[in-house]
MARZA-148334 format. One record per atom (N, C-alpha, C, CB): residue number from 1; residue in one letter; chain; atom name; x, y, z. Coordinates in nm, 4 decimals. Glycine has a CB too. Layout:
[rec NUM,"A","A","CA",[X,Y,Z]]
...
//
This chain:
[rec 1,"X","A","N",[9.0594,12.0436,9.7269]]
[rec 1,"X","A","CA",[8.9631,11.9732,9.8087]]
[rec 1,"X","A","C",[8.8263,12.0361,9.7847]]
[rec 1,"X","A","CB",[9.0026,11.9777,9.9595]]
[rec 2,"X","A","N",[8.6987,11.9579,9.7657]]
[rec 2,"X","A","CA",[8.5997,11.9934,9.7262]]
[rec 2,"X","A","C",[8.5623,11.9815,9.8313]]
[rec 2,"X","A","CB",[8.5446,11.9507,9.6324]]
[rec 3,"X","A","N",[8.4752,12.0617,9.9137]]
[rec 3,"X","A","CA",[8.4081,12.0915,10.0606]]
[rec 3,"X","A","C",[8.2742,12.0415,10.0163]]
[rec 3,"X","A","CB",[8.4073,12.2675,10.1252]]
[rec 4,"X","A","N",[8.1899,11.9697,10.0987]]
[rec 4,"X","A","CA",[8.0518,11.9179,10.0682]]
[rec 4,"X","A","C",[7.9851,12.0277,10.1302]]
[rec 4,"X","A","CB",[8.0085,11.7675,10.1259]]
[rec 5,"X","A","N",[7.8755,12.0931,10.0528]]
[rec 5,"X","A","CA",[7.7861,12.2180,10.0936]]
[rec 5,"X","A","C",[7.6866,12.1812,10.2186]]
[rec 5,"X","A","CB",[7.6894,12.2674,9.9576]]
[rec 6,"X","A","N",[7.6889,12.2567,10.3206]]
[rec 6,"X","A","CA",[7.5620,12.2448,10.3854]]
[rec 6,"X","A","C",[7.4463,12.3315,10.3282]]
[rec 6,"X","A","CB",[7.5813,12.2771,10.5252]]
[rec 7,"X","A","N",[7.4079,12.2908,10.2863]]
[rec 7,"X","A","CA",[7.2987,12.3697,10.2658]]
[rec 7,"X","A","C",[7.2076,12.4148,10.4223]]
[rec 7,"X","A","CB",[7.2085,12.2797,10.1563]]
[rec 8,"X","A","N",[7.2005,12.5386,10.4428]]
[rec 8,"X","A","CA",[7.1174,12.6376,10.5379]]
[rec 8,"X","A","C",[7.0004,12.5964,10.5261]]
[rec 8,"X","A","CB",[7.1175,12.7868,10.5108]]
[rec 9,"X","A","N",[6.9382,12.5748,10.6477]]
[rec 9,"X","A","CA",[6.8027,12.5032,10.6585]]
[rec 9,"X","A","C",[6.7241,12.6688,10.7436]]
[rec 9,"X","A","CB",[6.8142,12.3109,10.7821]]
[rec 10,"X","A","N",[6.6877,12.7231,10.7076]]
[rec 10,"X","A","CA",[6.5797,12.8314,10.7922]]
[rec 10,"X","A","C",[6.4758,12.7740,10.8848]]
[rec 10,"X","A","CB",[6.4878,12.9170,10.6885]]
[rec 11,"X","A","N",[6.5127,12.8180,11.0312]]
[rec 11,"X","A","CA",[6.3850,12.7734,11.1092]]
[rec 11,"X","A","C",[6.2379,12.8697,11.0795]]
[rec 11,"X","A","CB",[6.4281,12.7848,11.2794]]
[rec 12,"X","A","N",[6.1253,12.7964,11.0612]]
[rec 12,"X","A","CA",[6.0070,12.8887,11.0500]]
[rec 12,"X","A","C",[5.9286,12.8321,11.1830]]
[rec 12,"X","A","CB",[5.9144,12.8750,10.8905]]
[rec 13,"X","A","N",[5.8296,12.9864,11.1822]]
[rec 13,"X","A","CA",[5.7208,13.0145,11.3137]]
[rec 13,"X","A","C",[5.6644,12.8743,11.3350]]
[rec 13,"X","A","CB",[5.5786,13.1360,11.2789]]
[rec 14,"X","A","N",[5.6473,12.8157,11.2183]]
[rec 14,"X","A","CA",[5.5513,12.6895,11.2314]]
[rec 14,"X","A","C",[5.6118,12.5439,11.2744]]
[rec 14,"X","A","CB",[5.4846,12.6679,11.0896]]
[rec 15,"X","A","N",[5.7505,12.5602,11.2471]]
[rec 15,"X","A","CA",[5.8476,12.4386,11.2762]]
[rec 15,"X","A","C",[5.8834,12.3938,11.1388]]
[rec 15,"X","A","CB",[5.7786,12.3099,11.3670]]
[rec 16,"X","A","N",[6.0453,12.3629,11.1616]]
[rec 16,"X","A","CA",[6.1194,12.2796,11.0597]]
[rec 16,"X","A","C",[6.1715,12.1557,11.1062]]
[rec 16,"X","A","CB",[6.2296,12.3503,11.0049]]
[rec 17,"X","A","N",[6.1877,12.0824,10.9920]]
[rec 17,"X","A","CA",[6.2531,11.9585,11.0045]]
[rec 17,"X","A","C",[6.3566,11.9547,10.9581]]
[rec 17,"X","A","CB",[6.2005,11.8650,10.9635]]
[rec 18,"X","A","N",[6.4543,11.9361,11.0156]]
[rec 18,"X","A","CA",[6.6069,11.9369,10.9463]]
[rec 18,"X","A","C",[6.6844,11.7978,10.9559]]
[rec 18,"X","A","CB",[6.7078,12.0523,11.0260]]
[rec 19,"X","A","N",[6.6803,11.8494,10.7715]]
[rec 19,"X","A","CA",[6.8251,11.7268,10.7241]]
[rec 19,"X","A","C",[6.9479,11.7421,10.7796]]
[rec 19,"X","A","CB",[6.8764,11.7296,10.5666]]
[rec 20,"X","A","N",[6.9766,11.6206,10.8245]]
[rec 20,"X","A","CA",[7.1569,11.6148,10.8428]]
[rec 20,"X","A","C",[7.2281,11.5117,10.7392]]
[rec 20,"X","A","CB",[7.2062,11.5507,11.0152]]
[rec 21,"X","A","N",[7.3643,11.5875,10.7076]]
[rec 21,"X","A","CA",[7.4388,11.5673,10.5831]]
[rec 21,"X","A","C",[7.5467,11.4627,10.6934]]
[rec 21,"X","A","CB",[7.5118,11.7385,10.4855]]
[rec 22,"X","A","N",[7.5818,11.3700,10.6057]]
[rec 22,"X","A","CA",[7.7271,11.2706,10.7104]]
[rec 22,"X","A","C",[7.8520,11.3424,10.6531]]
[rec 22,"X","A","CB",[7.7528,11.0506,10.6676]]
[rec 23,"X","A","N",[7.9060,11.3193,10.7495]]
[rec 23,"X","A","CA",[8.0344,11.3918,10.8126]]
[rec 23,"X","A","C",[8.1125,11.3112,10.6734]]
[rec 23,"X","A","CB",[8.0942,11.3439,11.0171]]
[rec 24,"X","A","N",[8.2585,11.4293,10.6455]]
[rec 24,"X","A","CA",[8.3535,11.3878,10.5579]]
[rec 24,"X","A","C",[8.4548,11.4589,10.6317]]
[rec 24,"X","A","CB",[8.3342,11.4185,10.4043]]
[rec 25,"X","A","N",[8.5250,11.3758,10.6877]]
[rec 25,"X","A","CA",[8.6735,11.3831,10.7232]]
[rec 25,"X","A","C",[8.7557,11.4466,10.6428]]
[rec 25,"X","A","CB",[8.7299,11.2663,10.7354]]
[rec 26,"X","A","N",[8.7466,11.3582,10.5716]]
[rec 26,"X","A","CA",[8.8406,11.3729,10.4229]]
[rec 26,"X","A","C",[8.8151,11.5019,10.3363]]
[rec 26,"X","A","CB",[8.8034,11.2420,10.3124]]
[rec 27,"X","A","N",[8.7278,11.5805,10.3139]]
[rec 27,"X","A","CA",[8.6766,11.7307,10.2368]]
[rec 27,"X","A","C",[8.6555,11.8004,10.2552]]
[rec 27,"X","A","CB",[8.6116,11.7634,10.1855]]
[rec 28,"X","A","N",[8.6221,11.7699,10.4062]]
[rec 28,"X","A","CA",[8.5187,11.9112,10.5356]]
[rec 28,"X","A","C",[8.3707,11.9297,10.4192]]
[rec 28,"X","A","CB",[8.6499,12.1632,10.5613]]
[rec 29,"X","A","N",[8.3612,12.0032,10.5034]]
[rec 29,"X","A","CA",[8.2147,12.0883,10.4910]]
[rec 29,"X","A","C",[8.2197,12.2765,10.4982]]
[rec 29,"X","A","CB",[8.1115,12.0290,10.6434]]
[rec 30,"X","A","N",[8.1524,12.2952,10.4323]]
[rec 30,"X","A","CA",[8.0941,12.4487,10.4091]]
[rec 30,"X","A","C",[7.9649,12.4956,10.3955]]
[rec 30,"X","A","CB",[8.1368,12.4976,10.3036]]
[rec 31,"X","A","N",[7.9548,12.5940,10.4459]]
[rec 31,"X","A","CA",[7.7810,12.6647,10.4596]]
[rec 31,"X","A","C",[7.7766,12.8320,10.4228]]
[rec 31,"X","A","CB",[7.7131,12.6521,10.6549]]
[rec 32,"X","A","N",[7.7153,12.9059,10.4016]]
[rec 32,"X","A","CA",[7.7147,13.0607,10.3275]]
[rec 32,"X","A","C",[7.6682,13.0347,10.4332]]
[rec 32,"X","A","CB",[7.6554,13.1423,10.1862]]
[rec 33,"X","A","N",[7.7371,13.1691,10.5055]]
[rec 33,"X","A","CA",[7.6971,13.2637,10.6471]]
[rec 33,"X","A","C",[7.6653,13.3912,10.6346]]
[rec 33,"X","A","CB",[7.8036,13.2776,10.7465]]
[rec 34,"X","A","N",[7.5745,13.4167,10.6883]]
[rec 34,"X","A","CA",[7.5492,13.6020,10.7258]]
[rec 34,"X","A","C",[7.5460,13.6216,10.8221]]
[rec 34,"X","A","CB",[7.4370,13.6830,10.6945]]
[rec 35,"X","A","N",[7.5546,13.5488,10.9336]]
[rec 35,"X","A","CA",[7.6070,13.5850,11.0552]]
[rec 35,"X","A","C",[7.5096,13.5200,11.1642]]
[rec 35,"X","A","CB",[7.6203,13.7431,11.0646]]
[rec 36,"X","A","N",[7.3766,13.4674,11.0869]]
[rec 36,"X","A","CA",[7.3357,13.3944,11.1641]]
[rec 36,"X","A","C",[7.2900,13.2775,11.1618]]
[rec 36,"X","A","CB",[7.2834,13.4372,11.2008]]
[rec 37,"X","A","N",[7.3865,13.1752,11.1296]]
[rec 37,"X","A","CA",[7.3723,13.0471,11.1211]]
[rec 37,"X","A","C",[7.4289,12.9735,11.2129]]
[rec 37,"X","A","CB",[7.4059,13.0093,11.0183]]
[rec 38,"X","A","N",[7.3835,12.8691,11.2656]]
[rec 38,"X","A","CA",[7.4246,12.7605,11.3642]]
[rec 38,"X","A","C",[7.4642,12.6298,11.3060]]
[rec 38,"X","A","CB",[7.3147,12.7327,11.4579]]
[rec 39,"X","A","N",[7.5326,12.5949,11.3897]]
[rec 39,"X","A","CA",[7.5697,12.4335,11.3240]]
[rec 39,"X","A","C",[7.5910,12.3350,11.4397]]
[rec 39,"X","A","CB",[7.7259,12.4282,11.2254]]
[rec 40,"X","A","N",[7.5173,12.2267,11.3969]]
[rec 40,"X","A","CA",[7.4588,12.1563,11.4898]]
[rec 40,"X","A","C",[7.5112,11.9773,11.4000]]
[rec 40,"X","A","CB",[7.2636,12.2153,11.5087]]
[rec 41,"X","A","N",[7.6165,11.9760,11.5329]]
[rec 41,"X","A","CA",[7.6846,11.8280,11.5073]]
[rec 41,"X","A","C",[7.6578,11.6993,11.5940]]
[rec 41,"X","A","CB",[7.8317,11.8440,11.5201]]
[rec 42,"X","A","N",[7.5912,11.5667,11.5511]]
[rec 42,"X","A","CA",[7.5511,11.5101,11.6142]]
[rec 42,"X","A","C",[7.6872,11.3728,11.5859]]
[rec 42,"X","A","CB",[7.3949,11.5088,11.5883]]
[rec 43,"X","A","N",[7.7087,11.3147,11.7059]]
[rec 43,"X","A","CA",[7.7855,11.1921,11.6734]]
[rec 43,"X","A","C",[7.7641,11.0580,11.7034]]
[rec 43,"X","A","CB",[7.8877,11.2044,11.7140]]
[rec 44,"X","A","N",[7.7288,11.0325,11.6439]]
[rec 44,"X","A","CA",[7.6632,10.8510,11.6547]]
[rec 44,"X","A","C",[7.7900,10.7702,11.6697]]
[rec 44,"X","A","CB",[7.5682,10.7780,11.4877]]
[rec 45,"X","A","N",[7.9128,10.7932,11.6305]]
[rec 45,"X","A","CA",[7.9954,10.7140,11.6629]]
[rec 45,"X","A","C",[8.0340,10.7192,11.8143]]
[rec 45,"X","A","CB",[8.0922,10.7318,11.5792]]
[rec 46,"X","A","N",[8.1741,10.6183,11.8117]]
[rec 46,"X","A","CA",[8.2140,10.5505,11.9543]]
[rec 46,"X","A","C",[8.3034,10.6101,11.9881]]
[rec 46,"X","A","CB",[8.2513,10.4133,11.9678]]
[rec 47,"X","A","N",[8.3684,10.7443,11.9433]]
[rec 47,"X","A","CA",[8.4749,10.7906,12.0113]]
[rec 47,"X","A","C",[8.4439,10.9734,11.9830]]
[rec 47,"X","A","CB",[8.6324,10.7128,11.9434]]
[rec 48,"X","A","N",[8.4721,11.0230,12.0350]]
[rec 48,"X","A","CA",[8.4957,11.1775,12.0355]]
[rec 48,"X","A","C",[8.5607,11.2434,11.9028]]
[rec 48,"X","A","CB",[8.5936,11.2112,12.1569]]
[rec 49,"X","A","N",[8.4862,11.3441,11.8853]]
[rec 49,"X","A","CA",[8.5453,11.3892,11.7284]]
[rec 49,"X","A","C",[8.5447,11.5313,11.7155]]
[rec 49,"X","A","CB",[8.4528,11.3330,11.5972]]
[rec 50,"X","A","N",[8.6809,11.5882,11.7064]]
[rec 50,"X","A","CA",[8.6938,11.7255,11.7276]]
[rec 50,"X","A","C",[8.6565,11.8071,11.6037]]
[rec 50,"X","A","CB",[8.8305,11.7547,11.7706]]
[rec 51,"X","A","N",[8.5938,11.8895,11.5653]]
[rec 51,"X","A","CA",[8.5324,11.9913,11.5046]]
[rec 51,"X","A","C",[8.6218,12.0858,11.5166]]
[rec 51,"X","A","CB",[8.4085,12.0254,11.5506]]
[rec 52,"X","A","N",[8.6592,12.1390,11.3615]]
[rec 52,"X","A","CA",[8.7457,12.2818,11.3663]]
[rec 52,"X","A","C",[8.7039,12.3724,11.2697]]
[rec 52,"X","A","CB",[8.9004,12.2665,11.3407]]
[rec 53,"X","A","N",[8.6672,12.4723,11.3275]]
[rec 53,"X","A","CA",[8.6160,12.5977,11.1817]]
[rec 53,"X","A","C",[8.7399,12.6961,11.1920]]
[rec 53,"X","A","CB",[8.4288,12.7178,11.2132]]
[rec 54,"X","A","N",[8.7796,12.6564,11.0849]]
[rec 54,"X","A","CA",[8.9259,12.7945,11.0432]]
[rec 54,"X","A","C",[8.8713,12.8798,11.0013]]
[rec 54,"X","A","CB",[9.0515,12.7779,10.9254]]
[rec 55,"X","A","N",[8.9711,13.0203,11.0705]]
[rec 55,"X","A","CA",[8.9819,13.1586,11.0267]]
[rec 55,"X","A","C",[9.0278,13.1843,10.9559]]
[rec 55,"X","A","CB",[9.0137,13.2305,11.0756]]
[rec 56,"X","A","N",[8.9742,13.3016,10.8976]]
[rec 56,"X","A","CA",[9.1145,13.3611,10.8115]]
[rec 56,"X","A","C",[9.0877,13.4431,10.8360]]
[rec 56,"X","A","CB",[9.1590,13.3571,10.6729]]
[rec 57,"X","A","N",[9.0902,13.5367,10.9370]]
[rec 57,"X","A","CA",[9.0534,13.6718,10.9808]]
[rec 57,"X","A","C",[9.2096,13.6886,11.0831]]
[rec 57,"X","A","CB",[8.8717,13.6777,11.0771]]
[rec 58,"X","A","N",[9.2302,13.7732,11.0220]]
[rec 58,"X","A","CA",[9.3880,13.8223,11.0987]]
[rec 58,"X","A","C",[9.3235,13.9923,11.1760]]
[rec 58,"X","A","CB",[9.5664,13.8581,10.9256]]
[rec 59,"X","A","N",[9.4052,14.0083,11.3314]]
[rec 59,"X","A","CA",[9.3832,14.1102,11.3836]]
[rec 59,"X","A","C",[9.4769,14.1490,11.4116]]
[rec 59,"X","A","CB",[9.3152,14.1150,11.4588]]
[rec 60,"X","A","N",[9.5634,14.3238,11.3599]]
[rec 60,"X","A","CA",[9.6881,14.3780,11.4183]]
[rec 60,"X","A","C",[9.7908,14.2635,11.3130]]
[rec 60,"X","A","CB",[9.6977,14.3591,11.6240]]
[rec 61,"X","A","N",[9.7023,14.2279,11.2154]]
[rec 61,"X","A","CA",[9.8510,14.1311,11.1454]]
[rec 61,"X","A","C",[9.8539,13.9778,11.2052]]
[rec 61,"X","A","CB",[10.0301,14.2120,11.2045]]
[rec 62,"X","A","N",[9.8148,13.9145,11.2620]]
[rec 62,"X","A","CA",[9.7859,13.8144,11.3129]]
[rec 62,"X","A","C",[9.7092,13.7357,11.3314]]
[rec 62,"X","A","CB",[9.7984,13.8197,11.3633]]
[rec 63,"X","A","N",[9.6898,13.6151,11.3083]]
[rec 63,"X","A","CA",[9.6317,13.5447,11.2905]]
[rec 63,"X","A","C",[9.5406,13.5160,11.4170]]
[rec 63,"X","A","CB",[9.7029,13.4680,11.2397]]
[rec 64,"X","A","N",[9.4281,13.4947,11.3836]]
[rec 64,"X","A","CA",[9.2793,13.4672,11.4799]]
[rec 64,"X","A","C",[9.2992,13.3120,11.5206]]
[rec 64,"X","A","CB",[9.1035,13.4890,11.3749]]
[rec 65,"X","A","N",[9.2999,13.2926,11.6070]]
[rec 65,"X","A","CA",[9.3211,13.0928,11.6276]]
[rec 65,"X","A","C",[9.1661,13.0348,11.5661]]
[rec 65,"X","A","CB",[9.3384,13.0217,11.8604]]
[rec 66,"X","A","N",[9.1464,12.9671,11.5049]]
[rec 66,"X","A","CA",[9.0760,12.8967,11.4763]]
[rec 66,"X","A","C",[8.9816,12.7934,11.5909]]
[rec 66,"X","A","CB",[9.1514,12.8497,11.3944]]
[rec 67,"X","A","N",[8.8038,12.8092,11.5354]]
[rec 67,"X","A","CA",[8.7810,12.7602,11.6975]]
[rec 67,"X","A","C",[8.7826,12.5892,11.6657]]
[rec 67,"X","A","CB",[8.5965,12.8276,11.7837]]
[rec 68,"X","A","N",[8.7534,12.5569,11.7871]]
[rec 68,"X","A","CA",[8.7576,12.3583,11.8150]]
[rec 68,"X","A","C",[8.6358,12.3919,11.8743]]
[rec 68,"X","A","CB",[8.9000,12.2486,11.9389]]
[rec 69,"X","A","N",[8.6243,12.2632,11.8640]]
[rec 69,"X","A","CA",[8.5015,12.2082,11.9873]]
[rec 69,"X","A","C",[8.5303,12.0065,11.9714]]
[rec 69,"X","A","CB",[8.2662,12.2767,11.9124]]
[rec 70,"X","A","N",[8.4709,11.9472,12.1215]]
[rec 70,"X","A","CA",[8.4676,11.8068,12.0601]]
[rec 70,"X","A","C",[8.3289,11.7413,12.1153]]
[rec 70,"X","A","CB",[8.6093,11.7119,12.1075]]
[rec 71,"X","A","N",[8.2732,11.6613,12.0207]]
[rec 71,"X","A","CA",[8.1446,11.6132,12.0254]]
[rec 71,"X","A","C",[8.1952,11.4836,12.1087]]
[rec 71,"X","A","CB",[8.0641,11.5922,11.8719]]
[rec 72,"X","A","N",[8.1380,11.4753,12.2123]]
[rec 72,"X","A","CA",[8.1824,11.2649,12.2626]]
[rec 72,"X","A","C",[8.1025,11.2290,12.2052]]
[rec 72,"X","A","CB",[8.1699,11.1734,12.4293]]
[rec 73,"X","A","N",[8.1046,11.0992,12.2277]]
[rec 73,"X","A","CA",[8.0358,10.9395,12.1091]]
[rec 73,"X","A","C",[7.9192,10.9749,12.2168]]
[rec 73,"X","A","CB",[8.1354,10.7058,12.1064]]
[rec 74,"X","A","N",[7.8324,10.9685,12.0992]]
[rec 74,"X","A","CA",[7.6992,10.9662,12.1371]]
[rec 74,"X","A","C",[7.6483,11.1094,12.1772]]
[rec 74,"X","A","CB",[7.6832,10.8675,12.2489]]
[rec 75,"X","A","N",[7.7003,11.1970,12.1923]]
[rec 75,"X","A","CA",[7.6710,11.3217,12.1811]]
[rec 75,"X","A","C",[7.6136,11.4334,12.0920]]
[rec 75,"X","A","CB",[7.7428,11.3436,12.2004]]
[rec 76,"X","A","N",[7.5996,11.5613,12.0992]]
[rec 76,"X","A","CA",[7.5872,11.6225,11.9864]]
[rec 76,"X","A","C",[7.5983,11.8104,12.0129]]
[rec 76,"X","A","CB",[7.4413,11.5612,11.9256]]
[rec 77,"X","A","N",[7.6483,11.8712,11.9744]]
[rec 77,"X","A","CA",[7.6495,12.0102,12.0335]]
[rec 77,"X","A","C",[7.6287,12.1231,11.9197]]
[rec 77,"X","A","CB",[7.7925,12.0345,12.1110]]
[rec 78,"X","A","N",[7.5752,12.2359,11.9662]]
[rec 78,"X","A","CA",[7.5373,12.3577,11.8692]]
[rec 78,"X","A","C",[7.6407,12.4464,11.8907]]
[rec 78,"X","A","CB",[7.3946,12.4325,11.8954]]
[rec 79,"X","A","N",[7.6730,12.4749,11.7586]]
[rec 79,"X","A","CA",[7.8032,12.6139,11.7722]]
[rec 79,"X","A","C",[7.7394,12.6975,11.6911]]
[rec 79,"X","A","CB",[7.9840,12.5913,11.7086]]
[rec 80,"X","A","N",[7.7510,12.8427,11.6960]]
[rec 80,"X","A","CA",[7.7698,12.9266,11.6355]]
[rec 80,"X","A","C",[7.6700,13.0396,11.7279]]
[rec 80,"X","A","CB",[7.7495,12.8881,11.4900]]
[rec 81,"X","A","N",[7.6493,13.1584,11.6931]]
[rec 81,"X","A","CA",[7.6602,13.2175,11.4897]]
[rec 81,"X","A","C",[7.7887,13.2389,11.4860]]
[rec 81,"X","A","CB",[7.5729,13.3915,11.4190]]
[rec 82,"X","A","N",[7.8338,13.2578,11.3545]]
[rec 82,"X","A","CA",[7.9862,13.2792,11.3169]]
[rec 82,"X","A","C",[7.9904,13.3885,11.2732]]
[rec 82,"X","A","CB",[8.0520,13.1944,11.2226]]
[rec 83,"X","A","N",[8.0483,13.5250,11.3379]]
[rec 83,"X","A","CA",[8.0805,13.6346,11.2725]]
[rec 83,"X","A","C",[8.1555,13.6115,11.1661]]
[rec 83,"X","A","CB",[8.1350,13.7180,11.3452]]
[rec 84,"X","A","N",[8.0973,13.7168,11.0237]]
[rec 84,"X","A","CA",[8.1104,13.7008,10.8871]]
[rec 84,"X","A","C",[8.2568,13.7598,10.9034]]
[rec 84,"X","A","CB",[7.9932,13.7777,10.7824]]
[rec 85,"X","A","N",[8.2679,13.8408,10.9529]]
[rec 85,"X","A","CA",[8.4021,13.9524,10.9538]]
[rec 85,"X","A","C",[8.5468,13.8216,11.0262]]
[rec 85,"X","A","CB",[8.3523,14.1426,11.1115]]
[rec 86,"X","A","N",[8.5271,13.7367,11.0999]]
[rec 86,"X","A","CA",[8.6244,13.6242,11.1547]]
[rec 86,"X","A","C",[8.6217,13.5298,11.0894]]
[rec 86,"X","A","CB",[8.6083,13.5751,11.2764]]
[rec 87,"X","A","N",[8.4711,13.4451,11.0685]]
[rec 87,"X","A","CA",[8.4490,13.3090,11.0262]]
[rec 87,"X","A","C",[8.4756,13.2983,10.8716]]
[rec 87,"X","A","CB",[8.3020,13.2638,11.0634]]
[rec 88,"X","A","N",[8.3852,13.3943,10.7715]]
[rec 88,"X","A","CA",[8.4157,13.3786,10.6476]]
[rec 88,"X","A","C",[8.5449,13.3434,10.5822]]
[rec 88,"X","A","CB",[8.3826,13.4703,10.6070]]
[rec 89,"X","A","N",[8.4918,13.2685,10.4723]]
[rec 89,"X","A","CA",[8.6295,13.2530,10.3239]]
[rec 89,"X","A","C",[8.5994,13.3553,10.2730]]
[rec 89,"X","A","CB",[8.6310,13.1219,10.1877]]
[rec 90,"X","A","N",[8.6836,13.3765,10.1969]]
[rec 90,"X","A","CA",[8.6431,13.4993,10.0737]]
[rec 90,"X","A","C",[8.5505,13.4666,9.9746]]
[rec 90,"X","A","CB",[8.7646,13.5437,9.9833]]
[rec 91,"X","A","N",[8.4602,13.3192,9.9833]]
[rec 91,"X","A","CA",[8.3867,13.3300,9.8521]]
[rec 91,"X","A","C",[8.2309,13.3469,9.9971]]
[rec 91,"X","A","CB",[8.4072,13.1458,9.6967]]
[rec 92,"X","A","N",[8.2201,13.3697,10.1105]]
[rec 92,"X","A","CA",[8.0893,13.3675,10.1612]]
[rec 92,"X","A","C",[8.0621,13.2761,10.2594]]
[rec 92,"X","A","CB",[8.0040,13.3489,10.0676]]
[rec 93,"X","A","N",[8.1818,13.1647,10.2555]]
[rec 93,"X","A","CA",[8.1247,13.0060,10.3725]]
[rec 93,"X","A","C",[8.2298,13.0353,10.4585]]
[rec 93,"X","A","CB",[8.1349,12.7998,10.3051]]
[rec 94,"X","A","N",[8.1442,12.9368,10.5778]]
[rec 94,"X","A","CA",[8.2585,12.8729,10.6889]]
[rec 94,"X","A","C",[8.2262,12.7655,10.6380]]
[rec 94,"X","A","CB",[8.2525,12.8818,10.8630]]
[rec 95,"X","A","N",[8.3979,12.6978,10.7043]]
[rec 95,"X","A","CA",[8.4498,12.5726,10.6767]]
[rec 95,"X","A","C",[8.4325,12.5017,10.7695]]
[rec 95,"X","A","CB",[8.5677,12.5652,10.6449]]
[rec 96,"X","A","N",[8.4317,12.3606,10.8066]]
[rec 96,"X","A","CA",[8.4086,12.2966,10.8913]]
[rec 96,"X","A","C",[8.4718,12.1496,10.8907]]
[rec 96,"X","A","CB",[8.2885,12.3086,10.8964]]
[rec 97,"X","A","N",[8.5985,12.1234,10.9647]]
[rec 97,"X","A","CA",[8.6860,12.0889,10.9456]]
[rec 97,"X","A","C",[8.6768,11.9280,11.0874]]
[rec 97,"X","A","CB",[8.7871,12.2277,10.9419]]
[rec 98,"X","A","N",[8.6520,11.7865,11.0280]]
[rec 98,"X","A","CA",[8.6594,11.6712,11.1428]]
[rec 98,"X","A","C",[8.7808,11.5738,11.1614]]
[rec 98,"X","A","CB",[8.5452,11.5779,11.1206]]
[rec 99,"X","A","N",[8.8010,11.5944,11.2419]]
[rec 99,"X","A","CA",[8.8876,11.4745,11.2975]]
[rec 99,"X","A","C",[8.8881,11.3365,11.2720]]
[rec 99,"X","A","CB",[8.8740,11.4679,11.4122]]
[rec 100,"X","A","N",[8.6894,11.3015,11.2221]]
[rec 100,"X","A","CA",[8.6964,11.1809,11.1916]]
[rec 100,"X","A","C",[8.5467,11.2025,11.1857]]
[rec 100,"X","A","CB",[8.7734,11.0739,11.2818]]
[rec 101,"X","A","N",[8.4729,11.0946,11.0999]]
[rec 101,"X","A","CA",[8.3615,11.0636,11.0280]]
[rec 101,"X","A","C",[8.2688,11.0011,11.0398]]
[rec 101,"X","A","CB",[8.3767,11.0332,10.9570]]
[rec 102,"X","A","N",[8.2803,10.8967,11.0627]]
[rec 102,"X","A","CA",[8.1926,10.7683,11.1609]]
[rec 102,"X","A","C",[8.1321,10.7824,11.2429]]
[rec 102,"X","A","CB",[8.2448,10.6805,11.2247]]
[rec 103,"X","A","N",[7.9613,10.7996,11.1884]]
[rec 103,"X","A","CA",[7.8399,10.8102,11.2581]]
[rec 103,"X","A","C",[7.8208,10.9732,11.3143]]
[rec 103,"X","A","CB",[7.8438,10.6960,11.3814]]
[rec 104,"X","A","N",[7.9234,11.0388,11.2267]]
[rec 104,"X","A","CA",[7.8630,11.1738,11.2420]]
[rec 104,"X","A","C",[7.8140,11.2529,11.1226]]
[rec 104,"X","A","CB",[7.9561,11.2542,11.3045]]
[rec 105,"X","A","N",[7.7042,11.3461,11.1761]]
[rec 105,"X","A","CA",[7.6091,11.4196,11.0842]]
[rec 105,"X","A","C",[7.6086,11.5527,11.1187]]
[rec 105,"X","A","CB",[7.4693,11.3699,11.0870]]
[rec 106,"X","A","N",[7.5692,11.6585,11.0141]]
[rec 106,"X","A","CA",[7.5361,11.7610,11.0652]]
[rec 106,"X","A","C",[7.4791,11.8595,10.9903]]
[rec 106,"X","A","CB",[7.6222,11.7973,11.1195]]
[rec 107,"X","A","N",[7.4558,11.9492,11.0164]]
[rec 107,"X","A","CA",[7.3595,12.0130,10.9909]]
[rec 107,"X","A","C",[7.3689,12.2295,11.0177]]
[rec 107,"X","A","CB",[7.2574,11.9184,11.0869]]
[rec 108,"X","A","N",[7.3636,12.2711,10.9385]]
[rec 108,"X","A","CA",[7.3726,12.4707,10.9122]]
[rec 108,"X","A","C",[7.2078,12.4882,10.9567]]
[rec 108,"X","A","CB",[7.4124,12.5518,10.6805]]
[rec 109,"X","A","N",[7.1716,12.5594,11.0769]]
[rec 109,"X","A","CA",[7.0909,12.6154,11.0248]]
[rec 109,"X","A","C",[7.0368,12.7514,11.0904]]
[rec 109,"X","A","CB",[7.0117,12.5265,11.0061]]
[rec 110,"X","A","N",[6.9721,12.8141,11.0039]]
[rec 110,"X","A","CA",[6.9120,13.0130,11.0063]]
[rec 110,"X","A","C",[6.8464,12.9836,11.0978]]
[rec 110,"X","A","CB",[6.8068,13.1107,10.8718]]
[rec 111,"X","A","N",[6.8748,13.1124,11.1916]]
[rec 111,"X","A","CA",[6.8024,13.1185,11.3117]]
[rec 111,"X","A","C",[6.7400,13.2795,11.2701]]
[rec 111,"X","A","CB",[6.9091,13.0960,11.4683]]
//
């Protein structure tokens, strides 16, 4: 599965404008974290759409639960920062994992 990149948008002193990428159900999404990036999911569609960023960070041998969150239709919510030491893959990203696609967008960005 090829993950579609978010590319990290940096907020500056002066103000940014940030692109949002549409949601893929089907591939997820990924962003390079250092620990302080946010991700900010907006949903234009008509039904609720759960958001999952998997771990792979095991503690004592065990597996870390992976977090959720769910956006309702017409909503939109900010998660993060994602500790690098929980959130990371081994190549540098979190993953970002939807329930469903339709009329949702989103968006990584440096705080």
């Amino acid at each position: 599965m090829a993950r579609v990149n978010l590319v990290v948008q940096r907020i500056s002193p002066t103000g940014t404008s940030v692109t949002y990428t549409a949601g893929d159900a089907t591939n997820g999404h990924s962003f390079r974290n250092d620990g302080s990036v946010v991700l900010h999911v907006k949903n234009g569609g008509t039904a609720a759409v759960t958001v999952t960023i998997p771990t792979p960070a095991k503690v004592a041998g065990m597996d870390v639960a992976d977090a959720s969150f769910s956006v309702a239709a017409g909503g939109d919510v900010f998660a993060g920062p994602f500790s690098p030491s929980v959130f990371n893959q081994a190549d540098g990203t979190v993953w970002v994992d939807l329930s469903a696609a339709s009329g949702v967008t989103l968006a990584a960005i440096g705080v």
